[in-house]
RODRENGU-605535 format. One record per residue (C-alpha): residue in three letters; x, y negated, z negated. Coordinates in steps of 0.5 Angstrom, whole numbers, plus 500, padded with zeros to 3 digits. Last residue first. Layout:
BEGIN
 resn  c1  c2  c3
  ala   X   Y   Z
...
% end
This chain:
BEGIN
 resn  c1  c2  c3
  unk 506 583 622
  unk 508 580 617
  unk 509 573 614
  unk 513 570 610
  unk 511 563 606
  unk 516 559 602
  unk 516 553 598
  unk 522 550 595
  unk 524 546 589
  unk 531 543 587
  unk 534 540 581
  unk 541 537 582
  unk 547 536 577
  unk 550 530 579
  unk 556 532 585
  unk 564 529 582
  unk 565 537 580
  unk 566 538 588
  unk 562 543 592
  unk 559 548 587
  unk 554 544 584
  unk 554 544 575
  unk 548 544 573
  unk 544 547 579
  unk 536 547 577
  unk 531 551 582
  unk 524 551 582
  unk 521 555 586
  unk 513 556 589
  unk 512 563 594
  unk 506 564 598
  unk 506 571 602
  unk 502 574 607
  unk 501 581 609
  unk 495 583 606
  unk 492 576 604
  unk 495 570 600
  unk 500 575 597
  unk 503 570 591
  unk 510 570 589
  unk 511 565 583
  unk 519 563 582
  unk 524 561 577
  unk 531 559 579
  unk 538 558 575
  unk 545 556 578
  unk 551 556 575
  unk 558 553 579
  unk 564 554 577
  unk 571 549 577
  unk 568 546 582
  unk 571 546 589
  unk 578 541 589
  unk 579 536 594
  unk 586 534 592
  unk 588 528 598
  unk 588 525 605
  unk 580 522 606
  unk 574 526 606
  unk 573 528 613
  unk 572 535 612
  unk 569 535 606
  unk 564 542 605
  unk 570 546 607
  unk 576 541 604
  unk 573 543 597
  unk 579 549 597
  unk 584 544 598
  unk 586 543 590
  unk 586 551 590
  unk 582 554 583
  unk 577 558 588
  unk 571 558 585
  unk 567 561 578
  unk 560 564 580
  unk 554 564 576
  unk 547 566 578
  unk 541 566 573
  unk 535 568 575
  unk 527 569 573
  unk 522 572 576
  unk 514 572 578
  unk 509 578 582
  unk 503 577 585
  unk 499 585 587
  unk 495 586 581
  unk 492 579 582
  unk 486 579 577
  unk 490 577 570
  unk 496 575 571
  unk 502 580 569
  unk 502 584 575
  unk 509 584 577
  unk 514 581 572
  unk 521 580 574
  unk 528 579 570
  unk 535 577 572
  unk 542 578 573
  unk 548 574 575
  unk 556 575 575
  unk 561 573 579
  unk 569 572 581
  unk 573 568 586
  unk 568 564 590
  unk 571 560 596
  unk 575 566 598
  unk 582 566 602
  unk 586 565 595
  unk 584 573 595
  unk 584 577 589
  unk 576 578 589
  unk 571 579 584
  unk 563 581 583
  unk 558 583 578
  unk 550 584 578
  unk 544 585 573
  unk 537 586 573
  unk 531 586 570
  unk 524 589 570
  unk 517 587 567
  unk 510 590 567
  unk 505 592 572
  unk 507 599 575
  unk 500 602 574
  unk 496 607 569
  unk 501 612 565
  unk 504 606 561
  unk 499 599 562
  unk 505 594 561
  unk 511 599 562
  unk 517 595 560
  unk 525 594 561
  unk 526 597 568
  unk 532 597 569
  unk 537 595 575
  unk 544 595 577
  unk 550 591 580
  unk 558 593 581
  unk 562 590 585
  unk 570 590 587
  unk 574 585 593
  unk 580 586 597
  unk 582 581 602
  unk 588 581 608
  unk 596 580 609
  unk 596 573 606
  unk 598 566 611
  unk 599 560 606
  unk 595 554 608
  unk 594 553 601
  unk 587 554 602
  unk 589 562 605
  unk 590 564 612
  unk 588 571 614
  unk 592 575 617
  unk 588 582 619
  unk 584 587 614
  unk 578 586 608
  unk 578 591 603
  unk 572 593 600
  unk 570 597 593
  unk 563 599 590
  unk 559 600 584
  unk 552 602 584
  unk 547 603 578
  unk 540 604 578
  unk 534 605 573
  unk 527 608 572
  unk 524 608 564
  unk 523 615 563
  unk 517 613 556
  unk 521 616 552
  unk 528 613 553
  unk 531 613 560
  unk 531 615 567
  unk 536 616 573
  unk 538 613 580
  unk 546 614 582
  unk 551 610 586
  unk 557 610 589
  unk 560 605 595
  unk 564 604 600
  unk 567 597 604
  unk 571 596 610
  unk 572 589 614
  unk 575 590 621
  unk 581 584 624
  unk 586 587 628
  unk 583 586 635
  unk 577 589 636
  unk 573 584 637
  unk 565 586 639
  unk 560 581 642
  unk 558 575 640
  unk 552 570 636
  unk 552 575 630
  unk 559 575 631
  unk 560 567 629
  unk 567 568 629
  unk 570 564 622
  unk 576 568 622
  unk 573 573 616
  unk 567 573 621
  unk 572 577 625
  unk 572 583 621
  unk 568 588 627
  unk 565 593 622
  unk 566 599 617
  unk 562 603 612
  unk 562 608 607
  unk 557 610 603
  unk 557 616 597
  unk 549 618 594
  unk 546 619 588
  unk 539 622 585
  unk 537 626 591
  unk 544 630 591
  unk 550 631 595
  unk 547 625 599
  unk 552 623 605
  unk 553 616 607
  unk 555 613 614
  unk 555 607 617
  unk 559 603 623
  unk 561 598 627
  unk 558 591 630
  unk 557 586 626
  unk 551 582 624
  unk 551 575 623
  unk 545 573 620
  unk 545 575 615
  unk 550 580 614
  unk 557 580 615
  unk 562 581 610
  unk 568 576 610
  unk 565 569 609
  unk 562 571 602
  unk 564 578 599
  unk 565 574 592
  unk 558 570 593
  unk 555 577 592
  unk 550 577 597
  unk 542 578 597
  unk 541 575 591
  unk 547 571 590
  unk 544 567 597
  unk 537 564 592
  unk 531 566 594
  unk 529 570 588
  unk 524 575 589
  unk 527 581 584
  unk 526 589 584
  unk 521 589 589
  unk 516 594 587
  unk 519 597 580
  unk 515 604 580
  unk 513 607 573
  unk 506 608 575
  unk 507 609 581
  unk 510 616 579
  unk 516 619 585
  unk 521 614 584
  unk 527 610 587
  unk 529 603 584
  unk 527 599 589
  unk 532 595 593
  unk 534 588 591
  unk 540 589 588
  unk 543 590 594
  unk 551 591 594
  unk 552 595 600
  unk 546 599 606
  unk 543 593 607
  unk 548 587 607
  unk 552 592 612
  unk 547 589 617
  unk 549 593 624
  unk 551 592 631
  unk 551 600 634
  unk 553 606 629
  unk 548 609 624
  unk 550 616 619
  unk 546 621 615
  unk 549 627 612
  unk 544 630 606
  unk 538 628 610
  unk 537 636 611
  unk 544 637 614
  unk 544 631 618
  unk 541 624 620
  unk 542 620 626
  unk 541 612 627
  unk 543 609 633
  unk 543 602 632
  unk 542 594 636
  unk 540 589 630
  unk 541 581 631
  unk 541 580 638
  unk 541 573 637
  unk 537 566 638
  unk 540 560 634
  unk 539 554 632
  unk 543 552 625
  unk 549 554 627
  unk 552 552 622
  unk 552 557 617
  unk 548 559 612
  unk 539 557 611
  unk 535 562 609
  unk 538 564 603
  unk 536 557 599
  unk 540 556 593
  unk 546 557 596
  unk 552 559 594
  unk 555 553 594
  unk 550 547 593
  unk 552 540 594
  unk 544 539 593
  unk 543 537 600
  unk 548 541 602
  unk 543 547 601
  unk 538 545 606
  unk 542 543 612
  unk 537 544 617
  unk 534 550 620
  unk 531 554 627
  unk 533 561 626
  unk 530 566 632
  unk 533 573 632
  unk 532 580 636
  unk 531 587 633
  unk 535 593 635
  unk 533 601 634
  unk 534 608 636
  unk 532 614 631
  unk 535 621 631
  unk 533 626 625
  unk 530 632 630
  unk 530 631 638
  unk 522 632 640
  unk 522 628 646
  unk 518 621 644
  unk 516 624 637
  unk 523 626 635
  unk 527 621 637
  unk 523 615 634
  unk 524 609 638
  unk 524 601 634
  unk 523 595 636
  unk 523 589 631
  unk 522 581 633
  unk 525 577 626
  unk 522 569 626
  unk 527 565 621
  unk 524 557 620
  unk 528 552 616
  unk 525 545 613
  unk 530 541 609
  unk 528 536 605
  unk 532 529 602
  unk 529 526 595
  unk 537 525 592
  unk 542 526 598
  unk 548 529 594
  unk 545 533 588
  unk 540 529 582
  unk 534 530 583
  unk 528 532 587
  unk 533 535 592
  unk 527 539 598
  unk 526 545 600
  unk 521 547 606
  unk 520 554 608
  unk 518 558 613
  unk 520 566 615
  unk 516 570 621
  unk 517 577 621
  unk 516 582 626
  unk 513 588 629
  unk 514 593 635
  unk 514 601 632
  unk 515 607 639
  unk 514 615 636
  unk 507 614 639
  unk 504 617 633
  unk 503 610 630
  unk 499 608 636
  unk 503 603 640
  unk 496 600 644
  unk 499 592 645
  unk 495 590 638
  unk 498 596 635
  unk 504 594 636
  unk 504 586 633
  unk 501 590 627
  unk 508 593 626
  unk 507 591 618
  unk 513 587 618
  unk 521 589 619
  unk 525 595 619
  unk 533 595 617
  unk 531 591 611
  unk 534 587 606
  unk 536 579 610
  unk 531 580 615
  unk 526 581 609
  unk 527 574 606
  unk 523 573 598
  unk 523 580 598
  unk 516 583 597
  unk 511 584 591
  unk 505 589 592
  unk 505 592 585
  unk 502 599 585
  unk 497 603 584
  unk 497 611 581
  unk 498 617 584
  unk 504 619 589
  unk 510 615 590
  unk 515 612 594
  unk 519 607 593
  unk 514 600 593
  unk 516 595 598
  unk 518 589 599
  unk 525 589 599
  unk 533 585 603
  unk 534 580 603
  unk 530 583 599
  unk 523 587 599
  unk 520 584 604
  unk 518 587 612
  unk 516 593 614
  unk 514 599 617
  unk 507 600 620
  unk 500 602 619
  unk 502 610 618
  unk 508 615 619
  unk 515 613 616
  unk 520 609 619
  unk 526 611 620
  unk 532 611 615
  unk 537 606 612
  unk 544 608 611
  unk 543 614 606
  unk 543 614 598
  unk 538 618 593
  unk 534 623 597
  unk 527 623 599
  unk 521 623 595
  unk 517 628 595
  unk 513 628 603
  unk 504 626 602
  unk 506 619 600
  unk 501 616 596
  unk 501 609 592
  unk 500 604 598
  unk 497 609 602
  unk 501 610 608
  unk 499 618 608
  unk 502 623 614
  unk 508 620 612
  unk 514 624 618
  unk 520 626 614
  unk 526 621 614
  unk 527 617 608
  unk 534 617 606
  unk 534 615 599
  unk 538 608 598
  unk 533 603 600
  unk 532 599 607
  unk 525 597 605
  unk 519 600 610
  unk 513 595 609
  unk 506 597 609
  unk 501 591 609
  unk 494 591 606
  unk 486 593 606
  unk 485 596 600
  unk 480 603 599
  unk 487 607 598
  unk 491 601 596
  unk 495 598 602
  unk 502 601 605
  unk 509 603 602
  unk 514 605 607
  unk 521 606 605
  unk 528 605 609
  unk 534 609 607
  unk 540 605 605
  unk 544 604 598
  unk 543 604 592
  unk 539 600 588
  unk 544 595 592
  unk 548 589 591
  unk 537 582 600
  unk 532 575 607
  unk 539 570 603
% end
């Protein structure tokens, strides 16, 4: 799903090119942003580029904070001189702590020096199994629509660093990836049941300290944001060496290691708790974070308030930004580790004292296409995941990809990629039952692994509007070895505003 982490947190603004019109889109990035932008040009930022590491920040001065890169990111990390790619993430709600261009505000009055931001998102897509899977020639039709308000201590009563914000959700949807018999999912969009659902999907208090060397956000959160988000960009201050948004694979492993899935929260189960990270240097960051662990019990806390009964999921991270070769080619590494309290019951139907889990994921890019000139040219990334615990559908991880930005002439701002997503299943002969309930008595084993690759053509139809093609083929489905392999094609567009 809308983003295993260039680094963790802060959000990041990018905005049209100097005499273009476009959308400005704050990604939740690992450098913790807070200064006021004074340009919101696409590829000039007035401030140095902020530190490495950091929940994600407020949103900079301009047109508005915003929506893609997922996911979540769509955004460019900052920059000064040059032009960039505009290429977002394939669901913005799943990677950014800001989301859309705040054009909704605008259109109410809210002057971007008003200290106030409202903007939004709105996802569509339609998917559909041409082949192969568990309902051959079926579709599924799913629509997110994300409204963000957000207020800027500093400019509405002058305290320094403090920025309070919520975001309330509205997901229409089907059971797409069930059609293809696919676990993880090959659409994000969709995740658990249930598939209408109106939430407060986000409501936080972000506080940054020490000269943004401390920075830390509590309230209801999305972890997925700030932990293991190979999305986000890779931190830079030259345009030209700058990887927009690092992949716009749609598929669930982009956003969250399927290792993580169904204890940590994220899209669109948020959970209440805590983030902090500390930032002893621009390139590297340390983040810790702990919630409400009740997903872990199949409470849809996104939906409820907080339980604090015994079940809390924990997680940290650290990570680094850092150039390579002659030419400084940009890159990024994190690892983390998380543990998972409470009992827990187990396929076996064993009880087991909690879930501990490890990642590591980066990015690199690999070619400069106009060297010195623009970003176009072509990125990749790479992600791992494992977990000891038979409570898991996915025991182990591994995925990685490529992503070309501007590569097609007359289109700077479309970007493509491809990516491939193998996950080893959990063994029991029981664990199946999850997708099978009502399968007669016996084994119903998963697969033994379950391989997914996608490509996909991201295009901007206009500042603010994406249009995006995929074809996904599953070799080997996820939720029982008997499932054909399945072929897929999507269609999405994301809207910001």
């Amino acid at each position: 799903m809308i983003a295993a982490s260039l680094g963790s947190g802060v959000p990041e603004e990018r905005g049209p090119e100097p005499g273009r019109g476009g959308a400005t889109s704050v990604v939740a990035r690992p450098e913790d942003a807070i200064k006021p932008r004074i340009d919101a040009g696409l590829t000039r930022v007035a401030d140095p580029p902020s530190r490495f590491g950091g929940p994600a920040a407020p949103p900079a001065e301009g047109p508005g904070a915003g929506g893609a890169n997922g996911g979540p990111d769509g955004g460019n990390p900052p920059t000064v001189g040059g032009a960039g790619s505009t290429a977002i993430s394939a669901n913005p709600a799943a990677v950014n702590i800001l989301t859309g261009t705040a054009a909704l505000g605008r259109f109410f009055g809210l002057k971007d020096e008003s200290g106030i931001r409202l903007g939004g998102l709105w996802v569509g897509d339609a998917s559909g199994v041409v082949a192969g899977g568990r309902h051959p020639g079926d579709w599924g039709l799913n629509s997110l629509t994300v409204f963000d308000l957000s207020f800027d201590s500093e400019k509405l009563g002058g305290w320094k660093g403090g920025m309070l914000g919520t975001q309330f959700l509205q997901f229409s949807g089907q059971p797409t990836n069930d059609l293809a018999g696919a676990f993880p999912g090959f659409d994000s969009l969709e995740v658990v049941p249930p598939l209408v659902r109106q939430e407060l999907y986000q409501l936080w208090y972000r506080q940054s300290l020490w000269d943004d060397r401390l920075v830390f956000r509590i309230g209801k959160l999305v972890p997925t944001y700030d932990f293991n988000n190979v999305v986000r960009p890779v931190p830079v201050q030259d345009a030209d060496a700058a990887i927009p948004a690092v992949s716009g694979l749609i598929y669930t492993p982009i956003f969250v290691n399927p290792t993580m899935l169904g204890k940590i929260p994220g899209y669109y189960n948020s959970a209440t708790g805590l983030t902090v990270s500390l930032a002893p240097t621009k390139k590297t960051y340390l983040n810790y974070g702990v919630y409400d662990g009740n997903l872990a019990l199949n409470r849809q806390t996104g939906l409820e308030g907080p339980h604090f009964n015994g079940y809390y999921f924990h997680i940290g991270e650290a990570g680094f930004a850092y150039r390579a070769g002659a030419q400084r080619k940009p890159g990024n590494f994190g690892i983390g580790f998380w543990g998972q309290t409470g009992m827990l019951k187990a396929f076996d139907h064993s009880m087991v004292h909690g879930a501990n889990g490890m990642y590591f994921f980066g990015a690199q890019r690999l070619w400069f296409r106009h060297p010195g000139r623009d970003n176009s040219g072509v990125s990749g990334f790479y992600q791992f995941g494992a977990n000891n615990s038979n409570t898991m559908l996915a025991r182990q991880y591994f995925g990685g990809g490529f992503t070309g930005f501007g590569l097609v002439p007359g289109r700077p701002d479309d970007s493509m990629g491809c990516g491939l997503a193998w996950t080893f299943m959990n063994t029991d002969p029981n664990a199946g039952r999850v997708f099978f309930p009502d399968a007669p008595k016996g084994p119903m084993p998963l697969s033994p692994s379950q391989l997914m690759m996608s490509v996909y053509y991201q295009m901007q139809l206009f500042p603010g509007c994406f249009f995006q093609p995929n074809l996904t083929y599953i070799p080997t489905p996820g939720q029982n070895e008997a499932i054909p392999s399945a072929l897929a094609v999507t269609f999405r567009l994301v809207v910001l505003f």
